[in-house]
C-alpha positions as CSV (number, residue, x, y, z in Angstrom):
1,X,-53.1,31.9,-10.5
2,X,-51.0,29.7,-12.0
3,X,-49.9,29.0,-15.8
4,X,-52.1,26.3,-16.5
5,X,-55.5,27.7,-15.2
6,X,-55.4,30.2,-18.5
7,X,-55.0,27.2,-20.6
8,X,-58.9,26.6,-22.4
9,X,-57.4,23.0,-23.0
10,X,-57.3,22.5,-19.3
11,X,-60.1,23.8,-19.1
12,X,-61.6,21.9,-21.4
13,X,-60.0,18.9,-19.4
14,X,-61.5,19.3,-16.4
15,X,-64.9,19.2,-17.7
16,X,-64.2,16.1,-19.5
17,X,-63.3,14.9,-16.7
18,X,-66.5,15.6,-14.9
19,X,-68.4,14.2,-17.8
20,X,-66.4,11.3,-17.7
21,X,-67.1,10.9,-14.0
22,X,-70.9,11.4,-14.8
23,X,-70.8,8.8,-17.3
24,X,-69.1,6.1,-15.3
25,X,-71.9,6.7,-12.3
26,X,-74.1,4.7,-14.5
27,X,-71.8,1.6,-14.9
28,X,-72.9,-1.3,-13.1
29,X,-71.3,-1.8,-9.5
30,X,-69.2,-4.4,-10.4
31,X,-67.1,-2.3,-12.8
32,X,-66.5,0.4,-9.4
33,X,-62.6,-1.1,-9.1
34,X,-62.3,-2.0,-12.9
35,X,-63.6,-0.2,-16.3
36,X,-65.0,2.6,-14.0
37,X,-61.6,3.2,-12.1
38,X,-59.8,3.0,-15.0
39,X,-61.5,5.5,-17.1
40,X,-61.6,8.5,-14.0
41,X,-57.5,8.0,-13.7
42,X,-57.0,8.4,-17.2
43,X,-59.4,10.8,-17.7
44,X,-57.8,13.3,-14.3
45,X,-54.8,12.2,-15.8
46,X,-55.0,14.8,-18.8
47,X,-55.4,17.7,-16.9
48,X,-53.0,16.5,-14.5
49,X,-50.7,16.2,-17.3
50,X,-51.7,19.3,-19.0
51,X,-50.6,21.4,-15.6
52,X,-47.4,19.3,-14.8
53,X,-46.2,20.0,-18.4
54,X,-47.1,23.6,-18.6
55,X,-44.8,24.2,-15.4
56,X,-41.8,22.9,-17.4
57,X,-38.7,25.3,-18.3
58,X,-38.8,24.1,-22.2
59,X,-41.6,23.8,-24.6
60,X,-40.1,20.4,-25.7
61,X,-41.2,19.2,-22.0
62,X,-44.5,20.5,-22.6
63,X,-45.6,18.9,-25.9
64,X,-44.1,15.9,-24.1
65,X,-46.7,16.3,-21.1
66,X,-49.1,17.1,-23.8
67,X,-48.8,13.9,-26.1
68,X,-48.8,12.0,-22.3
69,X,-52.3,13.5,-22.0
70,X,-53.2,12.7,-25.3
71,X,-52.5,8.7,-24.9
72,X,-54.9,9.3,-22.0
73,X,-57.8,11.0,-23.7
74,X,-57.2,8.1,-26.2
75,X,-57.5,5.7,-23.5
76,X,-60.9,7.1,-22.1
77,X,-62.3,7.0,-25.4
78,X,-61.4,3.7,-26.1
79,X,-62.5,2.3,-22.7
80,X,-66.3,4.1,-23.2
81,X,-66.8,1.5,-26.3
82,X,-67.0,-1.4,-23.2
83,X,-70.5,-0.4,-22.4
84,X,-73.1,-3.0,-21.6
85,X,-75.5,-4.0,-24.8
């Protein structure tokens, strides 16, 4: 097992993930390679983060990883107000 599979917040960011990936299946097609693409790479992109940084020698790397996949959770959440009216 690796370091990052104890982690609840990597945990916790792979099912965001999911839900994010949920969410985006009911965005119209023409979003597929915009809003809908953009939101499942940021959103993998905090547990990808979260796992890359918790491999790193010194904590200073990790809350580095860690603010990275913060900026990204920011970015999903952002991106979800462009829904359709």
């Amino acid at each position: 097992m690796f370091k990052f599979e104890e982690l609840e917040i990597w945990k916790e960011a792979i099912k965001f993930a999911s839900n994010v990936y949920r969410v985006t299946n009911t965005f119209p097609a023409e979003e597929r390679f915009g809003l809908t693409r953009q939101l499942r790479d940021a959103a993998i992109s905090i547990s990808l983060n979260i796992a890359e940084g918790s491999g790193r020698y010194h904590n200073k790397d990790f809350v580095r990883f860690l603010q990275i996949a913060i900026g990204s959770l920011y970015e999903v959440v952002s991106g979800l107000f462009y829904r359709e009216e």
